[in-house]
C-alpha positions in Angstrom: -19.0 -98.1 -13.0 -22.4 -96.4 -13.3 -21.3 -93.7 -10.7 -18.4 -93.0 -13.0 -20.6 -93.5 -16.0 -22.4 -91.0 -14.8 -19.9 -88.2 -13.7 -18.6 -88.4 -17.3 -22.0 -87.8 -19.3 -22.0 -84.8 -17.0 -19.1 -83.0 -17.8 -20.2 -82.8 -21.4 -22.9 -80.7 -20.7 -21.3 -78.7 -18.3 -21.1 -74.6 -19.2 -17.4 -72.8 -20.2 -17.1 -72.0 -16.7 -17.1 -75.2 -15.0 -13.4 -74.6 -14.9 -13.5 -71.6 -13.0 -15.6 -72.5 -10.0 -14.0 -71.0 -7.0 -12.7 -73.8 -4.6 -12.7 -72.8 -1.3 -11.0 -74.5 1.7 -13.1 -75.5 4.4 -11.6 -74.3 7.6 -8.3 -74.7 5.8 -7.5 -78.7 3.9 -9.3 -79.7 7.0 -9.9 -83.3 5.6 -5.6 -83.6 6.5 -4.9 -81.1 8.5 -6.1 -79.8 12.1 -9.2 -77.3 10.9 -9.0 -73.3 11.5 -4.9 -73.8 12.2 -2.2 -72.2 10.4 -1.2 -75.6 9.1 -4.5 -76.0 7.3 -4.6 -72.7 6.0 -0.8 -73.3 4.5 -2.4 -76.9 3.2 -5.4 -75.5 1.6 -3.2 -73.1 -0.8 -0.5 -76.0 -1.3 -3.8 -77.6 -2.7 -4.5 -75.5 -5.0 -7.8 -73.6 -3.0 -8.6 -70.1 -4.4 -9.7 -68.8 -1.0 -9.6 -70.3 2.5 -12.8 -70.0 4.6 -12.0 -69.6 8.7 -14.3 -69.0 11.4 -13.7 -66.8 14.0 -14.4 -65.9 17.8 -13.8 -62.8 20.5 -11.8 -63.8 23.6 -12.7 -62.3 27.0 -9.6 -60.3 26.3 -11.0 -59.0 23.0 -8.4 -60.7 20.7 -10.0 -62.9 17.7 -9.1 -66.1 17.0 -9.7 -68.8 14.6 -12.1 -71.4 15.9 -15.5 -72.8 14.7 -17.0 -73.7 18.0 -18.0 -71.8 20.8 -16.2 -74.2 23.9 -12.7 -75.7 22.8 -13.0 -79.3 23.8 -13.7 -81.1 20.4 -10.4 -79.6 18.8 -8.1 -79.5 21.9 -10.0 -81.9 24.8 -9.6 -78.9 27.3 -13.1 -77.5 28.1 -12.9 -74.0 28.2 -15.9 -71.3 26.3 -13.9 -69.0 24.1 -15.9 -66.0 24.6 -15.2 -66.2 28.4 -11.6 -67.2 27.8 -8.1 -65.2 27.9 -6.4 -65.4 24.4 -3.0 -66.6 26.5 -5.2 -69.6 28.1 -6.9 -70.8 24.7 -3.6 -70.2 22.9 -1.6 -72.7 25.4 -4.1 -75.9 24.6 -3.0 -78.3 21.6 -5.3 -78.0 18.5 -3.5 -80.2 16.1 -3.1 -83.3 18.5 -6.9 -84.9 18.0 -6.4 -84.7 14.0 -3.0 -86.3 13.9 0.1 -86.8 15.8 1.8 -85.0 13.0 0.1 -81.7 13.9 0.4 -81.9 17.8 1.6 -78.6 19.6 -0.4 -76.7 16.5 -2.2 -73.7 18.5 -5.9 -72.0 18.1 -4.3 -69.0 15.7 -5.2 -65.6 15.9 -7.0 -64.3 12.8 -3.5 -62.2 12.2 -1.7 -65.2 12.1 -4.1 -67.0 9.5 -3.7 -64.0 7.6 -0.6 -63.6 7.3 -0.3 -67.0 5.6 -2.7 -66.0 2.4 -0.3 -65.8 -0.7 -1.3 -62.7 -2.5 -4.1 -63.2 -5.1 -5.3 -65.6 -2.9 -8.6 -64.7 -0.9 -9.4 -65.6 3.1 -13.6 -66.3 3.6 -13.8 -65.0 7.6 -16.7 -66.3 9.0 -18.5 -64.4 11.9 -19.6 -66.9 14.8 -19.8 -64.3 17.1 -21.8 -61.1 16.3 -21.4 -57.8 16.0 -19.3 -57.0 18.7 -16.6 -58.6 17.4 -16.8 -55.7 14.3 -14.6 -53.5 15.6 -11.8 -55.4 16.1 -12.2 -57.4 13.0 -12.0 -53.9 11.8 -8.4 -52.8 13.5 -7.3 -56.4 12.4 -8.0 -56.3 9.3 -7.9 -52.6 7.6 -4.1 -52.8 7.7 -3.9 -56.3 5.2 -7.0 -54.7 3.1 -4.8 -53.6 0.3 -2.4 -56.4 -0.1 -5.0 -59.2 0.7 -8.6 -60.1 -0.7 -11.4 -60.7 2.1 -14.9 -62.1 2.3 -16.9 -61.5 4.9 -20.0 -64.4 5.9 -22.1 -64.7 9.1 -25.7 -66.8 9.7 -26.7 -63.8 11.8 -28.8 -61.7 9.2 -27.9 -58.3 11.3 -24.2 -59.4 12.2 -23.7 -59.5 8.0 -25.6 -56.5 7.6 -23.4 -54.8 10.1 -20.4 -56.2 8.8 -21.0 -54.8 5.2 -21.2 -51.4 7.0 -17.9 -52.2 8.4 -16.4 -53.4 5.3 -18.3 -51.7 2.3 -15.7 -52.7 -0.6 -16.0 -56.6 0.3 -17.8 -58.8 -0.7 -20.3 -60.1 2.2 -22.8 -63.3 1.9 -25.7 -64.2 4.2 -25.4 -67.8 5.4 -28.4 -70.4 5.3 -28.9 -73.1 5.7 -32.6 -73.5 6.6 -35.7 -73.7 3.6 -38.0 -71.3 5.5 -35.4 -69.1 6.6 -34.2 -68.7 3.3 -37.7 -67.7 2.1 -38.1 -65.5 4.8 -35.2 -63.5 4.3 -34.1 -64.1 0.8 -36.0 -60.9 -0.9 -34.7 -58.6 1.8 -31.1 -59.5 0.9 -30.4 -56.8 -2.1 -32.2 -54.2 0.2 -29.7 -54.6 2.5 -26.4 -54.5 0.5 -25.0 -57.4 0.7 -23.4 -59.3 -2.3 -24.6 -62.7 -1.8 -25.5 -65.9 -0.5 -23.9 -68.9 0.8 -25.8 -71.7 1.4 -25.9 -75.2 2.4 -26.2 -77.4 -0.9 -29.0 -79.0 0.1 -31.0 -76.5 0.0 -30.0 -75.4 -4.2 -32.0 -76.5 -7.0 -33.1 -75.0 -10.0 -36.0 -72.9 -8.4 -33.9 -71.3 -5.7 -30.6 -70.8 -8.2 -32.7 -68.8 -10.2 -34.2 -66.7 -7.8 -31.1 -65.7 -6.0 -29.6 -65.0 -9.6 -33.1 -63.0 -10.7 -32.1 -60.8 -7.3 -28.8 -60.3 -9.4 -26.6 -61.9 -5.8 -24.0 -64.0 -6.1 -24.3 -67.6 -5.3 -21.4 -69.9 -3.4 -22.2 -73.7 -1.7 -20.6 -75.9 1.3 -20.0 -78.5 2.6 -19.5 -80.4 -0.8 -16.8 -83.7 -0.7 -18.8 -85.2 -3.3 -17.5 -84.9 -6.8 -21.3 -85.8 -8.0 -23.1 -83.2 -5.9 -20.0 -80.7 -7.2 -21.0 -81.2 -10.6 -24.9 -81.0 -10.1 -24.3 -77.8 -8.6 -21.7 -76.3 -11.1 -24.2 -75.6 -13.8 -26.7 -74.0 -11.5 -24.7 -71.0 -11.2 -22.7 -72.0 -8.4 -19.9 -69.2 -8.3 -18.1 -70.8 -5.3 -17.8 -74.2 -3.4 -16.4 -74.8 0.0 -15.3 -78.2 0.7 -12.8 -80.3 3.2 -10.8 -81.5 0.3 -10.0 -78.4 -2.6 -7.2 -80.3 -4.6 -8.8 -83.4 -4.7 -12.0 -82.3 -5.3 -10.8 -80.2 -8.3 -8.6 -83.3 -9.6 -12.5 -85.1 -9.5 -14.7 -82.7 -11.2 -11.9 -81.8 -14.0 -11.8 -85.2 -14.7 
């Protein structure tokens, strides 16, 4: 009762654009279906998501695919490192199968695939986990959808963002962070080096550091956030985006 008592005195202070917070699918509708797959993707839209956020690797064969960590054996239970991997060998293990028997047979996608599955006016959020090598394939992947599609480029490497910004100069690209003194260190050299933004873990916004990134006139977007309370605390500080494992639910709570 008090959590809910709580949630509603919120919402009445909340600014005009509460209601236009970007929702952004966290490796797809990852809280239902297997994360970084086609089927997730597909999910997060059905949802309602404005964008989808994906990460992605380089294969030893130089082909990307969707994937957030660097070995395969959380997601599939085969051990193999994806950067040292054929595309045909990671693309022939099960990725759906640990999330739900629903999904099983559902394949590591490559990033073509994932894109192919954005409705237009809808947005894909590529993150980098590999650096900069990957850029020039990202690049002949890519350019070709560029027109048709909306893309927004994030990395934690500082220099892997910076060099994708070079790659792609008419998309948006955010810095990652999700450490305090990291952030200090390299928040003020962020305009400087042409990037649009910041994404960074919620923790680490309150009023002090919303101010500053919006004082260095970047743009501001959040994740992980499942918590309808957290969502709302956030919402008024400027928050342009949030990434979370469950967009339709989560906007169902905060529009409450």
């Amino acid at each position: 009762m008090k959590k809910t008592f709580i949630l509603f005195a919120m919402t009445l202070f909340l600014p005009r654009s509460f209601g236009q917070v970007e929702i952004i699918a966290h490796r797809g509708s990852s809280y239902i279906a297997p994360e970084n797959t086609v089927a997730s993707t597909l999910l997060g839209f059905e949802h309602g998501a404005d964008a989808v956020e994906v990460d992605i690797y380089l294969t030893s064969d130089n082909r990307i695919v969707c994937i957030h960590d660097a070995n395969t054996k959380r997601t599939t239970g085969s051990d193999h490192v994806v950067k040292d991997s054929d595309s045909g060998v990671l693309r022939s293990l099960d990725a759906g199968s640990w999330k739900s028997a629903e999904y099983k047979g559902e394949k590591i996608p490559f990033l073509k695939e994932v894109i192919l599955a954005v409705p237009k006016g809808k947005r894909l959020v590529v993150e980098l986990k590999c650096t900069s090598e990957v850029l020039p394939y990202l690049k002949k992947t890519v350019g070709r959808y560029l027109k048709n599609r909306d893309f927004t480029f994030i990395a934690f490497d500082f220099q892997t963002i910076i060099d994708t910004k070079k790659t792609f100069p008419g998309n948006p690209c955010h810095w990652l962070c999700s450490n305090k003194a990291l952030l200090e260190k390299n928040l003020p050299l962020v305009p400087g080096s042409g990037l649009d933004g910041v994404s960074l873990s919620y923790g680490l916004i309150d009023e002090q550091v919303a101010s500053r990134v919006k004082e260095l006139d970047l743009e501001l977007y959040t994740w992980t956030v499942d918590d309808p309370a957290e969502a709302l605390r956030l919402i008024p500080l400027g928050v342009k985006g949030i990434t979370t494992n469950r967009p339709g639910w989560l906007r169902e709570q905060i529009l409450k």
